[in-house]
N, C-alpha and C positions, 0 to 999 in steps of 0.2 A: 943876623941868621945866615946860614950858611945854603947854599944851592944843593936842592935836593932834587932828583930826578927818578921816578919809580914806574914805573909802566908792568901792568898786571894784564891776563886776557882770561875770561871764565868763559868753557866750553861746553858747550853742550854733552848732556850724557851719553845720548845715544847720536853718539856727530854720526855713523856712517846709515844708521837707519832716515837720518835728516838728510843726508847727503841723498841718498839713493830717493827718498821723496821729491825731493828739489830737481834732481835730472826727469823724473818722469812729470811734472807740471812742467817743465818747459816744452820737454819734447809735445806734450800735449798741447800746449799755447802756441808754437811753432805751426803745429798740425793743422789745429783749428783756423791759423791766419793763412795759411793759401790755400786751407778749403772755403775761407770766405772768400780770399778773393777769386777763385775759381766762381764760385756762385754768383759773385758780382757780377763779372764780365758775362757768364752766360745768361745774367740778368736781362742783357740787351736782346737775346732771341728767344728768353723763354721766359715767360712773366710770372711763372706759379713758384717763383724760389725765393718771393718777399718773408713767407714763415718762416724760412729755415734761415734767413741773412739775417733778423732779429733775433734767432736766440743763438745762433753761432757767436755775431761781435761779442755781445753782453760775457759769456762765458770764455770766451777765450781773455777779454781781459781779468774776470775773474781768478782765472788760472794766472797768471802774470802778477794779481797782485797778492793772491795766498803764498807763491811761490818764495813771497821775499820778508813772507812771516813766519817761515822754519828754517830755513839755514841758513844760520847766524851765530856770532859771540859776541861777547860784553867787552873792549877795551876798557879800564880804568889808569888812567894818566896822572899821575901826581908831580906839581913842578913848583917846588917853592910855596907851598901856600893854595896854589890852584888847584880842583880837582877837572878835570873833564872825561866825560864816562860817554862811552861812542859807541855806535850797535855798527859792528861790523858783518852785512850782507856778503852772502858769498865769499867771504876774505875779499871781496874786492871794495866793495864800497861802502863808506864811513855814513852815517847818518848821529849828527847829533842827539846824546837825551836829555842829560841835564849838565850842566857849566854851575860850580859855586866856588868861593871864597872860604880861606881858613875862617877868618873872620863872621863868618855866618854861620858856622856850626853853632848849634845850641848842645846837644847830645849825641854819644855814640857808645851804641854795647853791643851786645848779641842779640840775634832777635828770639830766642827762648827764653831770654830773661820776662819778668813782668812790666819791668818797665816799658818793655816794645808793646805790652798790651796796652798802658797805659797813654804811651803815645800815640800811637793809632785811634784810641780814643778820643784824642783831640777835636773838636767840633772845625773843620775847615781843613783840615792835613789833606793834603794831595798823595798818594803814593806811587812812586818809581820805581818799577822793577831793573835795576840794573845787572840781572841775569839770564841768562837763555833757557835756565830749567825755572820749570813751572815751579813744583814744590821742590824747598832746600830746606836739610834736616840741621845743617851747621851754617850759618853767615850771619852778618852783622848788620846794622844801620847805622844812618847816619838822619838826624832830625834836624835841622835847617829851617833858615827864616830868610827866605828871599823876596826883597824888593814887599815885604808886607805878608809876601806867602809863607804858608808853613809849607814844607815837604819833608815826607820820608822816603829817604832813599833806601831802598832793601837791596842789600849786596854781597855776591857773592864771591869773598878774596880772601888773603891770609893777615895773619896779623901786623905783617909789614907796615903795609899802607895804613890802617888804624895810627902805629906808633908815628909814622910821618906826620900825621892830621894831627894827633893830638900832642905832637911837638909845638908846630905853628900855632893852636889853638889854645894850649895850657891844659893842663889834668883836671880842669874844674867841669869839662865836657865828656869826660867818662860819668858811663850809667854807679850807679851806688851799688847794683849788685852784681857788678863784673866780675869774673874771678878770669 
């Protein structure tokens, strides 16, 4: 087989309403951290600001960790065989989702088709959103058997990558009612 290299990135629909959410939870996480620790320190001469330092921490890192569940994109990487599908925070930092093998695909079609109802069906399927939008009205899957587990990957890309995967993998991993 020959080296194949394909690198895809799905974006959020609404990137600058995500964008503009994301600055305002940090500027607030920011806030909330050196108004606690202002409260800390004047902890030491004034003892009535134990309520307010218990629900300040809590919340401020609540704010810090919603902040890094909306602004984001989906990498998908295809390298020979490999797929690896990476939630990129902020454009800065990578956080793995899922790593498989051509070799492990079981199926792959569209997910309007019946057979993605079928698969989901599956008693034990795990599911992977490898997309940053909630609901997608066009994209595909891929159904996989890793290490004993099943997973479906729900993903949103072009028909590129499908044709790479199902090079490495053979046409017998297309759903039957693909068009």
């Amino acid at each position: 087989m020959r080296e194949v290299l394909y690198e895809e990135s799905a974006n959020p629909n609404n990137l600058k309403l995500q964008k503009v959410i994301y600055v305002i939870y940090s500027v607030l996480f920011w806030a909330l951290t050196i108004f606690s620790c202002f409260v800390f320190f004047t902890e030491f001469f004034i003892t009535d600001f134990d309520f307010l330092l218990v629900f300040l921490v809590p919340t401020a890192f609540l704010f810090w960790f919603i902040r890094s569940k909306i602004y984001y994109c989906v990498d998908t990487i295809f390298v020979s065989g490999s797929t690896r599908i990476v939630k990129v925070i902020n454009y800065k930092r990578r956080k793995k989702i899922i790593i498989f093998e051509a070799k492990e695909v079981l199926q792959v079609g569209k997910i309007t088709s019946d057979s993605f109802e079928k698969v989901l069906a599956t008693p034990g399927v795990k599911k992977v959103y490898a997309t940053p939008n909630k609901y997608i009205d066009e994209g595909f899957y891929v159904f996989l058997n890793q290490n004993g587990q099943h997973y479906v990957v729900i993903l949103e890309c072009k028909e590129d990558y499908l044709s790479h995967l199902v090079n490495f993998t053979g046409r017998q991993v297309i759903e039957k009612d693909y068009k």
